[in-house]
C-alpha positions as CSV (number, residue, x, y, z in Angstrom):
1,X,-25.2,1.4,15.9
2,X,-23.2,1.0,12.3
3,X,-19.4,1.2,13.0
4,X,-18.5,4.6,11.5
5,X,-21.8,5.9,13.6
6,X,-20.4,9.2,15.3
7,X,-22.3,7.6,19.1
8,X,-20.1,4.2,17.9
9,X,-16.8,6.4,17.5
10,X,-17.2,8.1,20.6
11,X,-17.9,5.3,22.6
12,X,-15.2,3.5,21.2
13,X,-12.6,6.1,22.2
14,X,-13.9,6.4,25.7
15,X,-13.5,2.5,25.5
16,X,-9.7,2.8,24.2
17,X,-8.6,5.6,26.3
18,X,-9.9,4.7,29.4
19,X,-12.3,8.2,29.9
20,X,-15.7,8.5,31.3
21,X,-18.9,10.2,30.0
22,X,-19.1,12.6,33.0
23,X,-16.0,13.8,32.9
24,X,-16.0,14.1,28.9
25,X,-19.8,15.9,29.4
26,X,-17.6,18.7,31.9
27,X,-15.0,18.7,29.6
28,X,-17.6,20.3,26.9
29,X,-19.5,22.4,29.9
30,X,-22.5,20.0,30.1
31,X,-24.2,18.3,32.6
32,X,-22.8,15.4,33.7
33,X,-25.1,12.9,32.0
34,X,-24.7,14.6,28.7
35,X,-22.3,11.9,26.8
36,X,-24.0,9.1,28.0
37,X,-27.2,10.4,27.0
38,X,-26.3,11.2,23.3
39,X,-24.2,7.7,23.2
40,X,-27.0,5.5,24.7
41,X,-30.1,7.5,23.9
42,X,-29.3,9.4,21.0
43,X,-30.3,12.4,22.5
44,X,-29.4,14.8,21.5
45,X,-29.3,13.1,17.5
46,X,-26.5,15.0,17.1
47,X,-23.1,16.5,18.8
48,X,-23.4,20.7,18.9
49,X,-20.6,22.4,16.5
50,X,-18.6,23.5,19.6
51,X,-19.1,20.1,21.8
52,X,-18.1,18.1,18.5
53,X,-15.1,20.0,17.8
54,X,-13.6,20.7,21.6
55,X,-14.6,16.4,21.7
56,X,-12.2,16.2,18.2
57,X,-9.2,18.2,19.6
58,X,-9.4,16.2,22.6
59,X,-9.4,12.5,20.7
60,X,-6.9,14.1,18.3
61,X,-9.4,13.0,15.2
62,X,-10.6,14.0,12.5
63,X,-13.7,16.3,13.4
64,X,-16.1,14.9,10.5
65,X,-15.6,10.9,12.5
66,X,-18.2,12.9,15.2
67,X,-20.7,13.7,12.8
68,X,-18.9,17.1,10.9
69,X,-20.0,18.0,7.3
70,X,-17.7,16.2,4.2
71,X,-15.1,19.0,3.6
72,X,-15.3,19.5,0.0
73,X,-12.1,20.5,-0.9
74,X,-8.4,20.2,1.3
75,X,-7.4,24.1,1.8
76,X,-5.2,26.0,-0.6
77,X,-1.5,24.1,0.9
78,X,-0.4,22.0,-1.9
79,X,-0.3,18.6,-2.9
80,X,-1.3,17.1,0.8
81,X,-1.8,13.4,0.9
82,X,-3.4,11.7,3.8
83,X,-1.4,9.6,5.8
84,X,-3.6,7.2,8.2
85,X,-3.0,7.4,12.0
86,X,-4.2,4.4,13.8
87,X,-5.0,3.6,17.6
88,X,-2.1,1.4,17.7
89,X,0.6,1.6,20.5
90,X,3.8,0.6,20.2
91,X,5.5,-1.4,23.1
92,X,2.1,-0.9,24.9
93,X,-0.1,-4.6,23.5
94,X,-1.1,-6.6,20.9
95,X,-1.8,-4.4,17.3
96,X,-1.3,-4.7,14.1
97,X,-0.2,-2.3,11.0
98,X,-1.6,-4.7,8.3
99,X,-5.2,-1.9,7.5
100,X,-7.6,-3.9,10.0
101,X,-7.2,-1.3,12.4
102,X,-9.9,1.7,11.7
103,X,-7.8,5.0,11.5
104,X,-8.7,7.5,14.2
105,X,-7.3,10.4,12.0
106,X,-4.8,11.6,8.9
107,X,-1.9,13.8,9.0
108,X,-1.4,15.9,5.6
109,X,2.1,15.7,4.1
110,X,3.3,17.1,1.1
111,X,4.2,14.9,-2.2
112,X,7.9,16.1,-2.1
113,X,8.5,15.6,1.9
114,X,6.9,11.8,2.0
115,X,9.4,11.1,-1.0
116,X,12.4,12.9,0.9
117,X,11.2,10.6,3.7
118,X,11.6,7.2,2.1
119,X,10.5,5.3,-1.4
120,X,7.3,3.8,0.0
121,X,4.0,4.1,-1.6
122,X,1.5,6.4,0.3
123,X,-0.3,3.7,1.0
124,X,2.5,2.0,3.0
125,X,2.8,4.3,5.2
126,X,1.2,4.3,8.3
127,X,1.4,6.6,11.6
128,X,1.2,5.1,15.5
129,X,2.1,6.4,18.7
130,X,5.0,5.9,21.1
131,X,4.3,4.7,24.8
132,X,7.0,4.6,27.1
133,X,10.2,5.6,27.5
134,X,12.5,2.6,26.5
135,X,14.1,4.6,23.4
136,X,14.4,7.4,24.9
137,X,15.7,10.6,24.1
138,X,15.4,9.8,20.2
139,X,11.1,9.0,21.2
140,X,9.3,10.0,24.1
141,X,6.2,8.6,25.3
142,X,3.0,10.1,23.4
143,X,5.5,10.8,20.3
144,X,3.8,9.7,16.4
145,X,5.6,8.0,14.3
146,X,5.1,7.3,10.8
147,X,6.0,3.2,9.5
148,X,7.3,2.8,6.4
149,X,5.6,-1.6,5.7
150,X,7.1,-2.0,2.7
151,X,10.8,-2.0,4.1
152,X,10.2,-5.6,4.9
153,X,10.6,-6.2,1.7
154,X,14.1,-4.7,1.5
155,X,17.1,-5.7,3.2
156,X,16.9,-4.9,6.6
157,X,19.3,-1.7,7.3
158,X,20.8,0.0,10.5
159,X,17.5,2.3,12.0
160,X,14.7,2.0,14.4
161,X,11.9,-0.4,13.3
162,X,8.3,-1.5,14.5
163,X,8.5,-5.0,15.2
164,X,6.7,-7.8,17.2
165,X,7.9,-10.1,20.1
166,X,5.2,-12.3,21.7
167,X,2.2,-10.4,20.2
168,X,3.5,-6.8,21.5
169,X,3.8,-4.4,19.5
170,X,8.0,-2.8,19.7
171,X,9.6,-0.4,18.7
172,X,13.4,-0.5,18.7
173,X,16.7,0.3,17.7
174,X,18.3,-2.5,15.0
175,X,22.3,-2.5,14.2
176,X,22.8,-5.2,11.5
177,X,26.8,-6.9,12.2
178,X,29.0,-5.8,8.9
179,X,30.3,-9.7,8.8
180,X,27.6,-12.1,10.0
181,X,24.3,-10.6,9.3
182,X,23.2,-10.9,12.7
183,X,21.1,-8.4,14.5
184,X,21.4,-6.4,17.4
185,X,18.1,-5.1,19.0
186,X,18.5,-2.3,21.1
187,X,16.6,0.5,23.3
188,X,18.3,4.0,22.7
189,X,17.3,4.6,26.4
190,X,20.5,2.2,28.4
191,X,18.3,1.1,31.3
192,X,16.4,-1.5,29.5
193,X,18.6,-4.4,28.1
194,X,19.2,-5.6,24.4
195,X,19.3,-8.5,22.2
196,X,21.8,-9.4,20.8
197,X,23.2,-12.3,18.0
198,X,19.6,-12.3,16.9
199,X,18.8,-14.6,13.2
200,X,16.8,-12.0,10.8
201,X,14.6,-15.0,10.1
202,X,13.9,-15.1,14.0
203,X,12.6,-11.1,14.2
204,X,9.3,-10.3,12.8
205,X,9.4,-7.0,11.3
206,X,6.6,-4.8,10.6
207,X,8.2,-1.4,9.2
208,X,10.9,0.9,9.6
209,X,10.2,4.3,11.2
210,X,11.0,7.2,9.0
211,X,9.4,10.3,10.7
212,X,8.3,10.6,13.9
213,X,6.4,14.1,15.5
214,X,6.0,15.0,19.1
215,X,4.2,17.6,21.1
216,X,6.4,20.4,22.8
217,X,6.0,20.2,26.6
């Protein structure tokens, strides 16, 4: 199966996430062998309307990665640019925000709110998701968050930026000291402990967050 093959997508997503076919198959009202068959045998050739898009709301994805039509056109709301949103946790394993990863969907923002946001390029921007609860209340576990790459290129400023410590993926709090340019690496959530006196040459930085969304529980 190519890559982008909707039977490759799925299976990689069940892969990622940790699910199983049956219970995906119940989650559409199939029979339990349902996934599996359409993954490993191809049958049926293609996902149902309804069992493709119940599948998409699940994964969070973009409905056309499981086989939907090309839309044509966005719908009448503006100038909407597509931000990527990759299967990339921060604090949760090894990742990267450097466009190897395959995005699993795209969030729509408007022209005017990504430049109220910050000065990146479109293309700099990239969205991930939050697991865990070390910067907690400011991000919860399961929150997005969209990364602003090129602020590696700028002087690194107080804020909370995407960074990586012994090939893990963080995402943290950084204070820079007014006199000595040292850093101060911090979770907003006071149980887990900081770094302090840290060399801005010694910290790999990967982006600054600039927006972050969250589901209301």
């Amino acid at each position: 199966m190519e890559s982008n093959d909707p039977r490759a997508v799925l299976e990689r997503l069940i892969e990622e996430r940790r699910e199983d076919y049956a219970g995906l198959s119940r989650l559409i009202g199939r029979n339990a062998a349902y996934i599996q068959q359409f993954i490993k045998r191809g049958t049926p050739k293609k996902l149902a309307e309804q069992d493709r898009r119940r599948l998409a709301r699940y994964f969070g994805i973009d409905e056309e990665l499981l086989g939907a039509p090309p839309s044509d056109s966005l719908p009448p709301q503006g100038d909407l640019i597509a931000i990527p949103r990759y299967s990339v946790s921060a604090s949760a394993g090894p990742g990267a925000l450097d466009g190897d990863e395959r995005p699993v969907a795209h969030l729509g923002f408007s022209k005017s709110t990504l430049e109220q946001l910050s000065q990146a390029r479109p293309k700099d921007l990239s969205i991930i998701r939050v697991e865990g609860d070390s910067m907690f209340p400011t991000l919860s576990d399961g929150d997005d968050i969209m990364v602003d790459r090129s602020a590696v290129l700028r002087k690194i400023q107080d804020g909370i930026y995407v960074l990586r410590r012994d090939d893990t993926l963080l995402v943290k709090r950084i204070t820079v000291h007014p006199s000595r340019s040292m850093l101060t690496i911090a979770s907003d959530n006071p149980a887990y402990a900081s770094w302090t006196d840290c060399a801005p040459e010694d910290v790999e930085i990967l982006g600054r967050v600039v927006w972050a969304g969250r589901k209301i529980r």
